[in-house]
N, C-alpha and C positions, 0 to 999 in steps of 0.2 A: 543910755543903757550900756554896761560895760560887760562883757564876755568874754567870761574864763578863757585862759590856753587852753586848759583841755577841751574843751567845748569849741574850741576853735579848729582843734587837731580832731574831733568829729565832723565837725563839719567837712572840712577838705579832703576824710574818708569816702563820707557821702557823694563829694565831688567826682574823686576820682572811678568812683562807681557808676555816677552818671555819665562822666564821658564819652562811653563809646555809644547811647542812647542820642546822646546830644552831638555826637558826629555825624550820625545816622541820619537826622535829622528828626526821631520818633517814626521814621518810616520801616517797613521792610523791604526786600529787594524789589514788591512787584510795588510798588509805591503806595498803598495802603499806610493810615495810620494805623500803629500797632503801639498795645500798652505795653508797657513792660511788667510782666506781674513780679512776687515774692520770689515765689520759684526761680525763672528766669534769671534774676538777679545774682541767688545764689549759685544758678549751674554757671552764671558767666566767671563767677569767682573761682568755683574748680576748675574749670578750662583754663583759666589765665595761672592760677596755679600747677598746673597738669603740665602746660609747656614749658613754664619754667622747669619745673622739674624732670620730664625729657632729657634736657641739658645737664642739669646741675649732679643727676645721682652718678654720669659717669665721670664724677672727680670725687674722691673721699676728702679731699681738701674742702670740697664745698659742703662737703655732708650738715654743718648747722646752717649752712643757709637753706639748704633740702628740709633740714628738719621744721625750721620757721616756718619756710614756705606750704610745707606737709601739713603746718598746726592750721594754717588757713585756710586749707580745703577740708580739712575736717570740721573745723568750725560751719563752714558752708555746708555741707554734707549733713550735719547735724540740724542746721536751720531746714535744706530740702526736704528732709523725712519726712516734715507734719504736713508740709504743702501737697498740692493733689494737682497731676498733671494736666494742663487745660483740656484736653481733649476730652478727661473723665467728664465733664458737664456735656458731652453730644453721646455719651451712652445711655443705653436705657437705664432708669435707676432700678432695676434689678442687677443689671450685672455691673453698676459701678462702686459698691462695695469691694469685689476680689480684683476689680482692675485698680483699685489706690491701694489695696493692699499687698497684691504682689509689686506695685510699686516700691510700696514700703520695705519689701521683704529685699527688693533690690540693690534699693540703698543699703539696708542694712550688710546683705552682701561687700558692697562696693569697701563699708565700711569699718569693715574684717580686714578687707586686703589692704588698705591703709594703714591699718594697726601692724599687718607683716611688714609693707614700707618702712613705717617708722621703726619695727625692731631691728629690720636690716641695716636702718642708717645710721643705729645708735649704738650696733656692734659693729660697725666697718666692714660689713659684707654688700659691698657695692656693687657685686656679680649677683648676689641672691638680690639686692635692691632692682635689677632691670629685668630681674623675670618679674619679679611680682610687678612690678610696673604694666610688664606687657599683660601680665592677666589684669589689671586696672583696666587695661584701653580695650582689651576683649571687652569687661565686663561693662563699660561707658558705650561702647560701641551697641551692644545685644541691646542694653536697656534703652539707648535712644533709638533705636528699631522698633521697639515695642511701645514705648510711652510717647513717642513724639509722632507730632503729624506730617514733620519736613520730609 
């Protein structure tokens, strides 16, 4: 069976995705097996984007690696929406209707100040790019307060 390059450069996406699961051992800190759901996958994507970008928006030299790096947490961001925080499945199903939708309402938020990110890096205002950053990590910081169980 012969397989495409492209197909091949997915795959070693998928790799790279897996690896910090596959470091871990599949375990969490208290040594539990723990899945890695949809979700998960993509909040590990904006994290690992998020730090790089920390870095990267105080150089306007870097600003298109900012911007690349910005299109892959958006892309994540966009996958996160439709997924539904684990914890929603331990509420009563009466109130886990407005708890995935203010989730949603969240992302969506997160997903606004992104779009400021991105106009600030695409005009050269790298001073307006690290306020809006810092209301990003406000606005990551509230919502894993509220949506996460850690």
């Amino acid at each position: 069976m012969r397989i495409r390059h492209h197909h091949w450069l997915g795959l070693f996406g998928l790799l790279l995705l897996a690896l910090p699961l596959l470091a871990a051992g599949g375990q969490d800190p208290s040594g539990h097996e723990e899945e890695e759901t949809p979700l998960a996958r993509q909040m590990h994507v904006m994290e690992e984007g998020l730090k790089f970008l920390r870095r990267s928006i105080r150089d306007p030299e870097r600003n298109q690696e900012s911007l690349a790096a910005l299109l892959r947490v958006q892309a994540a961001a966009q996958a996160a929406k439709t997924e539904a925080p684990r914890m929603a499945a331990g509420l009563a199903e009466a109130e886990r209707p407005a708890f995935v939708l203010a989730y949603r309402r969240g992302i969506i938020g997160v997903q606004r100040a992104f779009l400021d990110l991105e106009e600030a890096l695409l005009t050269g205002d790298n001073d307006h790019a690290r306020e809006v950053f810092a209301r990003i990590r406000d606005l990551a910081e509230s919502g894993h307060e509220r949506f996460t169980e850690e």
